[in-house]
ZATORMI-102205 format. One record per residue (C-alpha): residue number from 1; x, y, z. Coordinates in steps of 0.25 Angstrom, whole numbers, plus 5000, padded with zeros to 4 digits. Layout:
BEGIN
{NUM {X Y Z}}
...
This chain:
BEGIN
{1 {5351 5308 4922}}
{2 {5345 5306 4936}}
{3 {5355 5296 4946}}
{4 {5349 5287 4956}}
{5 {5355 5277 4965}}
{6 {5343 5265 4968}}
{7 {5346 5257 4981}}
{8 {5341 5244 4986}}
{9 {5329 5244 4993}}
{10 {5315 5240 4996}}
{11 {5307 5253 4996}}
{12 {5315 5256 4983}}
{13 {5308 5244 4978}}
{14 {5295 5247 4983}}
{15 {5295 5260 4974}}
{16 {5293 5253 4961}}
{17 {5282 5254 4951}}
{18 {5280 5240 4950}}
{19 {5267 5232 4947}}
{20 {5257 5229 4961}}
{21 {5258 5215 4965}}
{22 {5245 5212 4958}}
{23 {5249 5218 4946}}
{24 {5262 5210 4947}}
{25 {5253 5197 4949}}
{26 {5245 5200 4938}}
{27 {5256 5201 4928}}
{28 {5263 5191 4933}}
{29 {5259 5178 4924}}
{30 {5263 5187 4912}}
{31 {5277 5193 4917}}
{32 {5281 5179 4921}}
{33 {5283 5174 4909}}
{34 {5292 5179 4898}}
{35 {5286 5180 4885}}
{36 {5297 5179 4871}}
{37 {5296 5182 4859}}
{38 {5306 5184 4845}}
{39 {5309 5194 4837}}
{40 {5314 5192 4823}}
{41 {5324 5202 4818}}
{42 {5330 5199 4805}}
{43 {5336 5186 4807}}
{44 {5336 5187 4822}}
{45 {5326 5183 4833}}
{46 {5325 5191 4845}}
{47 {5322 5184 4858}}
{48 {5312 5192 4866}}
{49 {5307 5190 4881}}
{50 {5294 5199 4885}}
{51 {5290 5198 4902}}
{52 {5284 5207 4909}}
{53 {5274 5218 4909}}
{54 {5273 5235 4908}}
{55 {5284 5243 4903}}
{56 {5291 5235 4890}}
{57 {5304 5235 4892}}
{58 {5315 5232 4882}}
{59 {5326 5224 4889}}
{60 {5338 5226 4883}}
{61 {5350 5215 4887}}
{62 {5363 5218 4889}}
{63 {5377 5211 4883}}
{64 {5377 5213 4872}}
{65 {5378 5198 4872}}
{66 {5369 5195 4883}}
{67 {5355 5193 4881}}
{68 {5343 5196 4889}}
{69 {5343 5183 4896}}
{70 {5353 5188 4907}}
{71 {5340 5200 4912}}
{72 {5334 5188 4917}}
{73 {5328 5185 4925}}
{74 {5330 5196 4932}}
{75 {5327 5208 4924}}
{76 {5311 5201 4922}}
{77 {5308 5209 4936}}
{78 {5303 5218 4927}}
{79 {5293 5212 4922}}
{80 {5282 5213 4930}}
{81 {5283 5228 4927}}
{82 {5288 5231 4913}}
{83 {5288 5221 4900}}
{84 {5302 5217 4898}}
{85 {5306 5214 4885}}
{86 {5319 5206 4885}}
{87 {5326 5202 4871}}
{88 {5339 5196 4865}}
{89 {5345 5206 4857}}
{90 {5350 5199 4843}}
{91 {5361 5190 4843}}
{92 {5360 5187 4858}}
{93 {5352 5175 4867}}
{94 {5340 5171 4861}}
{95 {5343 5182 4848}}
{96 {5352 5175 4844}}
{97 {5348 5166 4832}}
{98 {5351 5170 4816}}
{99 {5359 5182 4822}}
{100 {5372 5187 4817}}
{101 {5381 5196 4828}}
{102 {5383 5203 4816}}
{103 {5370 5208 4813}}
{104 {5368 5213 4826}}
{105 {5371 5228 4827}}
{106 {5366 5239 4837}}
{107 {5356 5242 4825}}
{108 {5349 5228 4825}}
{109 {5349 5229 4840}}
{110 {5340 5243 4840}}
{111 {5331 5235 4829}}
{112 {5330 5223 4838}}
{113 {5326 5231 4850}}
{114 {5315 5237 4842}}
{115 {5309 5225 4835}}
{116 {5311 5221 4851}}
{117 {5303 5233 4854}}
{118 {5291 5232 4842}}
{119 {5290 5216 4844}}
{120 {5285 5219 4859}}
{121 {5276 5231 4852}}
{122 {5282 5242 4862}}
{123 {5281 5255 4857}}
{124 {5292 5262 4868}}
{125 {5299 5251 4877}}
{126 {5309 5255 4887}}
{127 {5322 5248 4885}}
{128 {5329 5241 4897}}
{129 {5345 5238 4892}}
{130 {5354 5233 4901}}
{131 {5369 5233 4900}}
{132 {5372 5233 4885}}
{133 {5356 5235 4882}}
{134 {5355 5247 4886}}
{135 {5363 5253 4875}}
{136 {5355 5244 4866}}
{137 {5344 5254 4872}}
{138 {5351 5266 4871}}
{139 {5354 5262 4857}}
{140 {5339 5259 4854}}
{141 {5333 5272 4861}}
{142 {5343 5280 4854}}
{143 {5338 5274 4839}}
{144 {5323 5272 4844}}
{145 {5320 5282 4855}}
{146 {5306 5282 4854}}
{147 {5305 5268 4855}}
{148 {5310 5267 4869}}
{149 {5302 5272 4881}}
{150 {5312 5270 4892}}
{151 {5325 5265 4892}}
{152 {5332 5258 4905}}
{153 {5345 5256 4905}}
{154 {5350 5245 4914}}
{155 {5366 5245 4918}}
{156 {5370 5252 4902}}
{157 {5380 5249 4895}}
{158 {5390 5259 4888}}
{159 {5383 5270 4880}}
{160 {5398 5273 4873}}
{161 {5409 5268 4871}}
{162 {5416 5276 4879}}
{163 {5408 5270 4890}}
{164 {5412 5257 4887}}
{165 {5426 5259 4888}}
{166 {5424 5265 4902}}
{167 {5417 5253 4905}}
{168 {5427 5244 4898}}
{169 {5437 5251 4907}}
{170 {5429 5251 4918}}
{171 {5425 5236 4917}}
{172 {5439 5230 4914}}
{173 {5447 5236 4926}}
{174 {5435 5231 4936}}
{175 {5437 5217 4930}}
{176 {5452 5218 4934}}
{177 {5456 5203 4931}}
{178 {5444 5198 4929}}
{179 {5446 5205 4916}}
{180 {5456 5196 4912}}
{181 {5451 5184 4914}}
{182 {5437 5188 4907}}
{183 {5446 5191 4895}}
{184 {5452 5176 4897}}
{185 {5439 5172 4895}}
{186 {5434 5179 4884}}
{187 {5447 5174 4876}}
{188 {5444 5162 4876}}
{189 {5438 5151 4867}}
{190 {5427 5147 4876}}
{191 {5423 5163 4878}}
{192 {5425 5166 4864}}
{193 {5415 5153 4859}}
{194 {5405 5158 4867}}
{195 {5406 5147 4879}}
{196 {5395 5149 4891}}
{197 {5406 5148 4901}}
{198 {5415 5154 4896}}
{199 {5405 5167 4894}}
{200 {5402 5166 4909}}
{201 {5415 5165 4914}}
{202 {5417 5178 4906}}
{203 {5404 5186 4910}}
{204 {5407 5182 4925}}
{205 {5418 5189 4924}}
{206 {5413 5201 4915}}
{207 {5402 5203 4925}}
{208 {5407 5200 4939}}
{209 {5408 5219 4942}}
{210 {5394 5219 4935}}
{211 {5386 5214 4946}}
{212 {5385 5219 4961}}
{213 {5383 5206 4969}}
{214 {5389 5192 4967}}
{215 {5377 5185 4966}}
{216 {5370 5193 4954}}
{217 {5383 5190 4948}}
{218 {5382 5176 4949}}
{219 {5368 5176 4945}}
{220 {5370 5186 4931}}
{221 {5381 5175 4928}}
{222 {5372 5165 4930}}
{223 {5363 5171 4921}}
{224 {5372 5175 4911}}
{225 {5380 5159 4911}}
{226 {5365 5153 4907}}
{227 {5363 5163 4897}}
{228 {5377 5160 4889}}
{229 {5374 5146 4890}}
{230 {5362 5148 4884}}
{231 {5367 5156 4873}}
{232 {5378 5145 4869}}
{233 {5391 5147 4864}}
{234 {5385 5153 4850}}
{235 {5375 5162 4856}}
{236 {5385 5169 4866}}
{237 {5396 5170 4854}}
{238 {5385 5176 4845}}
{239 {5380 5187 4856}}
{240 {5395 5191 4858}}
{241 {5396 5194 4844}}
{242 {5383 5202 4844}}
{243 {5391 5210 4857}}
{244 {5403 5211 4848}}
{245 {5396 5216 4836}}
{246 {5388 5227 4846}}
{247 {5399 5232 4852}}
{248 {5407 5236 4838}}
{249 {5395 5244 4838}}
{250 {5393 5252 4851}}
{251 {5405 5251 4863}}
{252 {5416 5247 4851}}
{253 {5413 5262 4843}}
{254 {5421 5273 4848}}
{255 {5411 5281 4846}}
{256 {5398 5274 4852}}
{257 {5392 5283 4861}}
{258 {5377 5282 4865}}
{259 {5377 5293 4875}}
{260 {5376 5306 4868}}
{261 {5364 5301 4858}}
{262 {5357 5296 4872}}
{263 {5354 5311 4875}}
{264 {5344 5312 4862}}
{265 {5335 5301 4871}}
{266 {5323 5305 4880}}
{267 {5320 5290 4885}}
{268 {5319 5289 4898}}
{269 {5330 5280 4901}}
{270 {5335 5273 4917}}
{271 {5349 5268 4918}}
{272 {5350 5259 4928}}
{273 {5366 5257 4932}}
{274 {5372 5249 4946}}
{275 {5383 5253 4953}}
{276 {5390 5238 4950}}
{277 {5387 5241 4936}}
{278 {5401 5235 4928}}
{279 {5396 5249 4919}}
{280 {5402 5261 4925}}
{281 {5392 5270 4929}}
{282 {5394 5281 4920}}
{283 {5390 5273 4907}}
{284 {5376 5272 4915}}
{285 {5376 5286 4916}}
{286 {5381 5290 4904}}
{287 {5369 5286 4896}}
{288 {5359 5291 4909}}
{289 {5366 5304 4907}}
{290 {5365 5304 4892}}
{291 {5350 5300 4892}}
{292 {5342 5312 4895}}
{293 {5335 5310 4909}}
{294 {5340 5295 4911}}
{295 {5339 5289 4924}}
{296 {5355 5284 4929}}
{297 {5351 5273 4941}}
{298 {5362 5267 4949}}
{299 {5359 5254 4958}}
{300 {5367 5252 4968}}
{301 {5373 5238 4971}}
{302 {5371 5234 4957}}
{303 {5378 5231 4946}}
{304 {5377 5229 4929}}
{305 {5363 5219 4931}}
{306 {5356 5230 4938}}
{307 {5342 5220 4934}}
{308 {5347 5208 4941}}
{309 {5355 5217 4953}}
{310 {5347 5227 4958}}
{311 {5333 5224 4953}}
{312 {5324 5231 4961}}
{313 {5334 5242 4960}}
{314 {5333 5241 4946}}
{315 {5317 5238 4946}}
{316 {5315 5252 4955}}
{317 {5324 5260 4945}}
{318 {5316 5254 4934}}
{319 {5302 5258 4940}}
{320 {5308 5272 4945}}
{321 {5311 5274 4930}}
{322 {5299 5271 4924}}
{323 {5290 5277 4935}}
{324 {5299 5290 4932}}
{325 {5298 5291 4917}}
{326 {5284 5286 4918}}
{327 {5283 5300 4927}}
{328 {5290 5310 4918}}
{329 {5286 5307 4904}}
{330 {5274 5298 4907}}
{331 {5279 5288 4898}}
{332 {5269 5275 4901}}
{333 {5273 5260 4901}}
């Protein structure tokens, strides 16, 4: 595992493997407009959104109830370097339709991500997870190493149980009495239907120690706020079933533990964590520690979005990475 701390500043950004201006200017009219497409897995229709150009990368979103539409606009920096492949994961957003919380398990998750993978016709993407999507990636590389080129790892979530429950521990004495009234909320009716406002209220409070700086707060809830009224009462209640369901199956076994099977992988893998992160530190580098020859970067100043708080922090990390693996295993684009 190899440690770095990346500051702020402009010489830092200046060392990037980012395209020329003209190159940028030339890409520009097919990077600035999103292109979608659907998937159709069994009764399902996965929602994809393809920007960019350069390195595929598989973006994996975070909740498990979320859906991509919180990355954005933000994370679409990327794309005048890599290919950003963004997707709802079944059950969730635009996925949604004819689907069952029932029916989705971890194993229909791998399978999505590769129908993902082979409807886009990349051989070896790298997979970008953030927060809950990265152990969506560690579950994929795991069953389909070959499949995966690089993996980044953006502000990880839990690998074990028992890293959960240091988190859960960790987490809830942080909130103080804030815990008390999120539970307030989430007992009542208007929570429990699925009511926008009343999901706000709730993640306002679940997400005030996750960010470093007020107003990134205040802009991630503003995001978020849109996002549940756009989903409606029946999406957000069918998503939170599709968490429910996921989590019987990973941070709800006793035994779920990730960590030692991540020592079979040779992936050259970057986790990116922020000192601000809600996640302790050591869950970060539990997994950097258990893959061999992972990357562990801290950002300083920065908390559980690292794409929307540190970006050019995170962009350098990214480059540094890429330009890194590119230089010891001459693994190409």
């Amino acid at each position: 595992m190899r440690t770095r701390l990346v500051a702020a500043g402009l010489s830092a950004l200046l060392l990037t493997t980012l395209p020329s201006d003209s190159a940028r200017a030339l890409q520009s009219t097919r990077t600035a407009a999103p292109r979608e497409s659907r998937i159709q897995v069994d009764k399902a229709s996965l929602y994809c959104r393809e920007i960019g150009q350069g390195q595929p990368l598989i973006v994996l979103h975070g909740g498990p109830d979320f859906d991509h539409s919180y990355l954005l606009p933000d994370l679409d920096r990327l794309a005048d370097a890599f290919r950003l492949i963004y997707y709802d994961q079944r059950g969730r957003g635009r996925s949604a339709d004819q689907v069952l919380p029932e029916e989705v398990t971890l194993a229909s998750e791998i399978d999505d991500l590769d129908m993902v993978r082979q409807h886009f016709h990349v051989k070896s993407p790298a997979l970008l997870g953030h927060s809950w999507g990265t152990v969506l990636a560690l579950q994929y590389a795991l069953r389909h190493p070959e499949r995966v080129s690089h993996m980044i790892l953006m502000n990880p979530a839990p690998a074990s149980t028992s890293d959960f429950a240091m988190f859960r521990k960790v987490y809830v004495q942080g909130l103080g009495a804030d815990m008390d009234r999120q539970r307030a909320i989430m007992a009542s009716a208007a929570y429990k239907e699925g009511d926008p406002e009343a999901v706000a209220a709730r993640y306002r409070i679940h997400f005030k120690p996750a960010l470093a700086r007020p107003a990134d707060y205040e802009k991630l809830m503003a995001t978020m706020k849109a996002v549940f009224v756009s989903q409606g009462k029946e999406g957000i209640v069918k998503a939170r079933a599709v968490e429910d369901r996921l989590m019987r199956e990973t941070w709800q076994v006793d035994s779920y533990d990730l960590l030692p099977k991540l020592q079979t992988l040779s992936i050259p893998t970057l986790v990116i964590w922020g000192d601000h992160d809600v996640f302790p530190i050591e869950i970060a580098a539990h997994i950097a520690r258990a893959i061999p020859n992972a990357q562990l970067v801290t950002l300083k100043d920065c908390g559980h979005f690292a794409y929307l708080e540190c970006p050019g922090e995170a962009r350098n990390a990214f480059n540094d990475f890429f330009r890194r693996t590119r230089a010891t295993t001459g693994r190409a684009h």
